[in-house]
N, C-alpha and C positions, 0 to 999 in steps of 0.2 A: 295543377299541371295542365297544361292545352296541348293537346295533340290535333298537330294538322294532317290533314288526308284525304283528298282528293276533291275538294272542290274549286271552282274558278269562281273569281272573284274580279268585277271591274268597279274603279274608280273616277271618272269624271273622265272616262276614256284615256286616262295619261297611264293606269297601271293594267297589269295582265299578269294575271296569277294561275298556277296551276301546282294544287296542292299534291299532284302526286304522278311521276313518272314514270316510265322505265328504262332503267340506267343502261341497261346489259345493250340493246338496240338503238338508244337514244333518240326513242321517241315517245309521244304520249300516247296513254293509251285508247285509241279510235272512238271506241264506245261515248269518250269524252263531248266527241266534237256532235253527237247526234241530235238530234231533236233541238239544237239551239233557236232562240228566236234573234238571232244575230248573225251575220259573218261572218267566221274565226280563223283566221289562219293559221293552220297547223305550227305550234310551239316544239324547238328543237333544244335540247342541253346547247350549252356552250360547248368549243371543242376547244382544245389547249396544246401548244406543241408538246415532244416527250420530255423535253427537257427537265431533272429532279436535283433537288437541292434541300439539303436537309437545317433546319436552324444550326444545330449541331457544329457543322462544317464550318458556320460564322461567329462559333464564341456563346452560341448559346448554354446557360446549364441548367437542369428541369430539379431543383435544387428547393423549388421556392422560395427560396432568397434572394436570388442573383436578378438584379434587373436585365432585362433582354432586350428591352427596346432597340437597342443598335442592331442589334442580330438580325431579328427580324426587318428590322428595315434594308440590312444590307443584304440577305437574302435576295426577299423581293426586287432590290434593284437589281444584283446580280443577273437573276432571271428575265426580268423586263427589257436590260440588254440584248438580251438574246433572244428576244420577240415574247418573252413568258415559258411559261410552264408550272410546274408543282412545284410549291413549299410544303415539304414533310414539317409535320409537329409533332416527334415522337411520346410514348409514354414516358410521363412524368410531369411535374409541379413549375408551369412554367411562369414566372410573374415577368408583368413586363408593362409598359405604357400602353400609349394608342398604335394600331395597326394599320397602315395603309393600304390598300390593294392599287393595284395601278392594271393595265389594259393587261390581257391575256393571265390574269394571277389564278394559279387556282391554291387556297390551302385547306391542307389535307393533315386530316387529324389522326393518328394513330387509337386503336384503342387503349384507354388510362393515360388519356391526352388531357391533363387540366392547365388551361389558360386563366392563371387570373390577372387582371387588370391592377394596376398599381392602386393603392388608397390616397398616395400624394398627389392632392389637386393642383400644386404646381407640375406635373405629370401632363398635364392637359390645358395647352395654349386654349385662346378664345377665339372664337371663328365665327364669321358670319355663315347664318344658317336657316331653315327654316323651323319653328317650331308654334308649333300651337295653332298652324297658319299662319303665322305672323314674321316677316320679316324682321329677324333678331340679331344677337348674338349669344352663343352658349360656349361651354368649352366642348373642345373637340372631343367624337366618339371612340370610344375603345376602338370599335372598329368602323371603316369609314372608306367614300370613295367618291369622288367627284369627276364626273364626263367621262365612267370607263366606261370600257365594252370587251366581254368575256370573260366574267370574273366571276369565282364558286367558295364556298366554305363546305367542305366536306366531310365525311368521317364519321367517326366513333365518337369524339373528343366533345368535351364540355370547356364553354366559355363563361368565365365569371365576371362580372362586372364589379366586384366588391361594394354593390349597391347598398350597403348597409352603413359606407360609412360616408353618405352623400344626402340620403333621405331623411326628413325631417320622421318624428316621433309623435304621436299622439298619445297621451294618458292612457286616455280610454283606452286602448290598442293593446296593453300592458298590464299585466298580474301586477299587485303590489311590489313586488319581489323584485320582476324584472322592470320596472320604473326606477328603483331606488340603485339597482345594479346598472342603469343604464347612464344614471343623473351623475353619479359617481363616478363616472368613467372620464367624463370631460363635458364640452361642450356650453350651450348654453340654456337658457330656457327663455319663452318671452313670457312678457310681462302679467298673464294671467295664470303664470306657472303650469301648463296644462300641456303644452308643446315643448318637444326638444329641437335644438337645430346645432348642428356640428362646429359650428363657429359663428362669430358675431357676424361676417362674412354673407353669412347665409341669413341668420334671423333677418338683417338689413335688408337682404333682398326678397325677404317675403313681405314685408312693411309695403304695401301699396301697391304690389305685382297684381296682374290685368292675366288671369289666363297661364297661372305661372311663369311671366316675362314679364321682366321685372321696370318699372320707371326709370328710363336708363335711356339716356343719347349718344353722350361720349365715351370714347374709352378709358379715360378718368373714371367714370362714374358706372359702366359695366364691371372694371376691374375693382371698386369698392365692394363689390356686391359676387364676385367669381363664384366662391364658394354653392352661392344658390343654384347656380347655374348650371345645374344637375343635365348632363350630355343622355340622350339616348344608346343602346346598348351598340347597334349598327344605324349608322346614316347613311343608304346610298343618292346619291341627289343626279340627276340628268346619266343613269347609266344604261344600259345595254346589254340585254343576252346576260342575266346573274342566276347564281345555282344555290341554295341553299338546300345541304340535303344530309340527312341524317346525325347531325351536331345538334345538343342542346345550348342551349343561351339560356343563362338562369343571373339571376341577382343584378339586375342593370341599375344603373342612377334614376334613371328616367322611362318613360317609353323604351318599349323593347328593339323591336324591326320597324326601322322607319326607313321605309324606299319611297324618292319623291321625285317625280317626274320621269321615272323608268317605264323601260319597256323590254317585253319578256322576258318573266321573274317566274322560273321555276323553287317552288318549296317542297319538298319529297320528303315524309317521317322528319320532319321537325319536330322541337319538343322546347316549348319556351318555359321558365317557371320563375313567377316572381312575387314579393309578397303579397 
């Protein structure tokens, strides 16, 4: 388990990180900014109209069974309407697809808030993206946001990615026991018996992959290979003023938190856990 808390962290000048805040004032805490051998300009929370909307409200049910995906998405819009504000995610078992945030979103997790992400990889269109550095295509992230600005994941609540049923399997990695429980379940193995991979889907797209990105031009030939194409758990790419603060992210396909090309990216008692 990785516990973040309170250090800044810069990347190639495109990112700003600040592992720990205070919410009650919304601001950072002073001490942060002293002795740097840099210029930093004091980092602010996002701020969100009051506007509150609970999934709830949209047909959601915390049920673990019922897909939500609509819910959430008509939520979100609902809000975005009206300039943003909070998405409540009450207590309880909420499965559902990928999550969108759009400008001004903030969602907010109730405590005994479990989000999990659907296991159906038809669940998850394919999208152009970055990964590995490389200008690719994967399928879309559970959670995700492209050119917004004021947007938070909050709360008590845990985010699942049902990464277990997207990652390949090593041998080695596995007790007798749970190899033979694992081979039995489905899936495939390649050719030296020694790896699992959850459909032929996926074995194909590890056949010649550079960096886990796979030999792939067209969309013919990315969609051969979908399965592999294991999504990060959040992608924010080109956004603005984000909050991640006190929600766990645990079990993702891929990489966990991937923010690419943002700027001021508060993270406060996060809590990522993945195998």
């Amino acid at each position: 388990m990785l516990k973040k808390n309170f250090i800044p962290i810069f990347c190639f000048s495109l990112f700003t990180f600040s592992l720990h805040s205070q919410v009650e004032n919304n601001s950072i805490p002073p001490d942060l900014y002293k002795n740097l051998p840099f210029d930093m300009e004091e980092i602010k929370k996002p701020v969100f109209p009051d506007h509150q909307v609970s999934i709830t409200d949209f047909g959601a049910v915390g049920d673990g069974l019922t897909l939500n995906t609509e819910a959430f998405s008509k939520a979100i819009r609902s809000l975005a309407g009206q300039g943003g504000g909070t998405v409540i995610i009450p207590n309880g078992i909420w499965y559902t697809g990928p999550i969108v945030l759009e400008d001004n979103i903030h969602l907010y997790t109730e405590e005994g808030a479990l989000v999990v992400f659907s296991e159906n990889f038809d669940d998850y269109p394919i999208v152009s993206t970055v990964f590995e550095g490389l200008d690719t295509k994967r399928c879309q992230s559970p959670l995700s946001a492209i050119n917004a600005t004021n947007i938070a994941i909050t709360g008590k609540g845990v985010f699942n990615g049902s990464g277990d049923a997207w990652r390949p399997v090593k041998k080695e990695k596995m007790t007798g026991s749970q190899w033979k429980k694992l081979v039995s379940s489905g899936g495939v193995l390649n050719e030296k018996k020694d790896m699992w991979f959850p459909s032929e889907k996926s074995l194909k797209g590890d056949q010649g992959a550079n960096m886990n990105v796979p030999n792939a031009t067209t969309d013919e030939e990315f969609l051969a290979v979908k399965d592999f194409l294991r999504p990060v758990m959040i992608s924010f790419r080109n956004c603005k003023n984000v909050l991640l603060e006190g929600v766990t992210f645990e079990n993702s396909p891929s990489w966990n938190i991937h923010p690419f090309v943002c700027e001021n990216i508060i993270l406060q008692d996060v809590t990522v856990r993945n195998p």
